[in-house]
C-alpha positions as CSV (number, residue, x, y, z in Angstrom):
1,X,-24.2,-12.2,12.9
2,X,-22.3,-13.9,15.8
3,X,-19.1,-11.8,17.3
4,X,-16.5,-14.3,15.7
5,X,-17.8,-14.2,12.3
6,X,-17.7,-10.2,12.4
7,X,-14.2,-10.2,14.0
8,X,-13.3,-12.7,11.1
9,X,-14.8,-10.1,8.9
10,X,-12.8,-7.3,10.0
11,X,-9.3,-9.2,10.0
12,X,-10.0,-10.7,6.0
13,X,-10.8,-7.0,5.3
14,X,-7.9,-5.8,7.3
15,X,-5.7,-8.2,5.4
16,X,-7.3,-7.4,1.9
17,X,-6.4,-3.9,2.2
18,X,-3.0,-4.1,3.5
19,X,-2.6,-6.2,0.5
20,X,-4.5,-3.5,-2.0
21,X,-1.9,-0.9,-0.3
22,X,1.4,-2.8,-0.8
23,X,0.3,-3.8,-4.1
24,X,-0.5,0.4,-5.3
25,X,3.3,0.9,-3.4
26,X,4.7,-1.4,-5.9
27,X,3.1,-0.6,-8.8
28,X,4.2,3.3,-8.0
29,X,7.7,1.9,-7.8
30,X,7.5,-0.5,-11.1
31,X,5.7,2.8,-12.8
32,X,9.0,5.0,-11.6
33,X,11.3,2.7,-12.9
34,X,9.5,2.5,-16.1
35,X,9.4,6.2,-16.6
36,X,13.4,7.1,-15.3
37,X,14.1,4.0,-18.3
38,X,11.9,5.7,-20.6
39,X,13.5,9.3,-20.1
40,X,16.6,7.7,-19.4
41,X,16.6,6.5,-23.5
42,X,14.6,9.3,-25.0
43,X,16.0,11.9,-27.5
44,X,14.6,15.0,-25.9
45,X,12.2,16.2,-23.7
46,X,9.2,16.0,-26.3
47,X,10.5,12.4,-27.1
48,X,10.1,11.3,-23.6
49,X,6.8,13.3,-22.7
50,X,5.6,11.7,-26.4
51,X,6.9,8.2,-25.1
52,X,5.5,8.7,-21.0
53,X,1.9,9.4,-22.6
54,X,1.8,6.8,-24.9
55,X,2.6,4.5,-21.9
56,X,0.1,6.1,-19.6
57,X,3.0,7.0,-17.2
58,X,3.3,10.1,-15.5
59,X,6.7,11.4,-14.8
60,X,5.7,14.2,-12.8
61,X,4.7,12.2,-9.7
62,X,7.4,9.7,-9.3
63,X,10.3,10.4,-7.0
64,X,13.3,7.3,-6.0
């Protein structure tokens, strides 16, 4: 493989994983909003642990 195609290599899988990371960041954030909404309208605590699982969020891990 010539040394511009592996330095081409590098940068499209440089790029492809700052993407991957920014797109986990905001996904995190989107999941945090949709849990402090989701405890934010729940009854109790058992509603809104109920409610988090049935969503597949976690509330534990998600600070704003």
């Amino acid at each position: 493989m010539t040394s511009a195609r592996q330095t081409t290599l590098r940068h499209e899988q440089s790029e492809f994983s700052m993407a991957r990371a920014a797109e986990k960041a905001a996904c995190e954030k989107r999941n945090a909003m949709a849990a402090h909404t989701v405890a934010s309208h729940a009854l109790d605590a058992a509603d809104c642990a109920h409610l988090l699982q049935m969503l597949g969020l976690d509330a534990g891990s998600h600070e704003q």
